[in-house]
N, C-alpha and C positions, 0 to 999 in steps of 0.2 A: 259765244260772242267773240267777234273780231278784235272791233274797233268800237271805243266808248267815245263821244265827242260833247260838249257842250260848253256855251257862253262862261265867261268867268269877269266878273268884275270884283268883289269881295273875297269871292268863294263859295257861298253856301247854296247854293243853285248847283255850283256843279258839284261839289263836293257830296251830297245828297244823291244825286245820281250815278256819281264814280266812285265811290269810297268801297262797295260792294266788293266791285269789278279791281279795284287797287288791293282788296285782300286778295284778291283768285289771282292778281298776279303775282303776288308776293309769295304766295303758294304756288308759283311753276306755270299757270297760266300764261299761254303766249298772246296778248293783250295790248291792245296801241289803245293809249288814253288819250286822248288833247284838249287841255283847255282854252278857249279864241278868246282874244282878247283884239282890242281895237290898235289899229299903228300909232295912235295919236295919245295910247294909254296904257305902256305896253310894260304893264308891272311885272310879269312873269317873264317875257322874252328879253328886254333889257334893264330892269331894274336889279339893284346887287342884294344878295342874300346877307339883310343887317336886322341891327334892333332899332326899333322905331316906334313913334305913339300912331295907334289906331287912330287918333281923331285930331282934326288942326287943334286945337285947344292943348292939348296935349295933359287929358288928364287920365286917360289909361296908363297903367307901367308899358314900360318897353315891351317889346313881344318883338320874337324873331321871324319876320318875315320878308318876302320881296318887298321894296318900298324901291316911290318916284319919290319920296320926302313927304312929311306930313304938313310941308306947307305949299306941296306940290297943285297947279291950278289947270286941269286939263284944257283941253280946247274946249268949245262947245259943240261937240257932235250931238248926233241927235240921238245915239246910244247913250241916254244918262246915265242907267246905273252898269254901264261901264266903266264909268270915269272917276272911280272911288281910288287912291294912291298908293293901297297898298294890298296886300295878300294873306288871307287866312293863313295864321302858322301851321297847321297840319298840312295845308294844300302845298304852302311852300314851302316845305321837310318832305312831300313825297315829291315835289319837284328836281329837289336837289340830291335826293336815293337817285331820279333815275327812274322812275314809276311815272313821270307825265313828261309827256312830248310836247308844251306850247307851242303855239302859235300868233302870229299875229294878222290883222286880215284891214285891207285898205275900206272904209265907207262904203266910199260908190260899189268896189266887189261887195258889198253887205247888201247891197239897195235891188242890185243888177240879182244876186241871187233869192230874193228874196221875194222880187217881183216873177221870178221865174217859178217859183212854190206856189206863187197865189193863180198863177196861170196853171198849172198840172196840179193844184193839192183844189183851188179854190176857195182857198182862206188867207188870211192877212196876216205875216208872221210881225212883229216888233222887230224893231234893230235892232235889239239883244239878239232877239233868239235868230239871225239871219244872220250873225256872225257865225252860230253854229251850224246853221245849211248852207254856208259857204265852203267850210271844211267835208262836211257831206257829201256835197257835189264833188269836191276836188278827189277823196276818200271814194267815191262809185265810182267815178271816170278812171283810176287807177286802177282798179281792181279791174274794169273792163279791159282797161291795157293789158293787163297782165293777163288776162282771159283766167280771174279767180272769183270763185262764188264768196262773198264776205255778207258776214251779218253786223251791220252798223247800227249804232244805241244809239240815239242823239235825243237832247230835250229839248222841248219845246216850253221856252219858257213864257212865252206871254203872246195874246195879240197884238195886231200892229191899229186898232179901230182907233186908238188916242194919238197916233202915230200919221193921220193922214197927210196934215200939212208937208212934214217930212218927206210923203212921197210924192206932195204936187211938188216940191222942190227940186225934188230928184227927176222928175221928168220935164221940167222944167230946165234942167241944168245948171242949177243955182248950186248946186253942192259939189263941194271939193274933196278932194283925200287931202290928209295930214299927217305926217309923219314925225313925231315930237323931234326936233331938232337937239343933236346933243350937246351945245350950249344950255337948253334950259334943260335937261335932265341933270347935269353937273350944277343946276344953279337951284334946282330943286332936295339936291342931297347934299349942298353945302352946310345947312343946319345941323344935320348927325353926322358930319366926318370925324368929331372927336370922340364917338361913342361907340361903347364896346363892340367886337364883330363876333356873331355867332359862329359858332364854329361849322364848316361844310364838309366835315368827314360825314364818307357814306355808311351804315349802319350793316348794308345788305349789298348786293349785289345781284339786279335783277336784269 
């Protein structure tokens, strides 16, 4: 295995499909993981490595992971369970080893590649799992540059058949990219600025 890639909104989707492949590289493995996350929800690519509550209510304990704030209000993209604030603690400790490479990827690239899978696959991917064939496509087209044979893992996490509106929208031209602006990222992690920080020493060095 090359290249491991897939959706991340929580975690447990991709984590289930990478966690395997994060042992084999932790064992010497030379192994590119990426977890895609949406630009408009981008817990792993710009959120800070803290303690924060799993749920707005905030009745979990603290847990160390990426967090937009647990009173953080994404956009409404049409990737929903993208748009959850914060990050499985194990995914964000092998994030912060050094073991995953995120990413972040614009809507419309989700829609544009996505519609391009139902045209050569013949099936209908969800915006979840078309944030992870966007990385795909970009992860082939690389390797064709480099003129290297790569074996890419990627999951497919759901259809897109409840998802149709969203693509009369998209051909339509009604949908925008979003990029969370870092005003409201600063105004979503205002609530835990006074709360303890995990510590980001690396354990390993991969």
């Amino acid at each position: 295995m090359d290249v491991v890639i897939g959706c991340v909104g929580g975690g447990s989707n991709f984590a289930g499909l990478s966690f395997p492949f994060v042992a084999d590289k932790i064992h010497g493995a030379d192994i590119t993981i990426i977890p895609v996350e949406p630009t408009s929800c981008p817990t792993l690519t710009r959120g800070p490595f803290v303690y924060d509550h799993g749920d707005t209510a905030r009745m979990t304990p603290l847990l160390p992971m990426h967090s937009l704030g647990h009173a953080f209000v994404p956009a409404p993209i049409h990737a929903g369970g993208l748009r959850y604030h914060g990050m499985a603690p194990l995914v964000s400790q092998a994030t912060v080893e050094g073991l995953l490479a995120p990413r972040a990827v614009h809507q419309l690239r989700c829609y544009e590649s996505a519609v391009t899978w139902a045209r050569i696959e013949g099936f209908i991917p969800a915006p979840e799992t078309a944030h992870a064939i966007a990385v795909v496509i970009d992860e082939a087209n690389k390797a064709r540059e480099e003129g290297k044979e790569k074996v890419i893992l990627f999951s497919w996490s759901g259809h897109g058949l409840m998802d149709l509106s969203g693509y009369d929208s998209y051909f339509q031209g009604k949908l925008s990219d979003f990029a969370l602006p870092e005003e409201d990222l600063r105004r979503g992690l205002e609530p835990i600025k006074d709360l303890p920080k995990p510590s980001t020493a690396k354990t390993g060095k991969w």
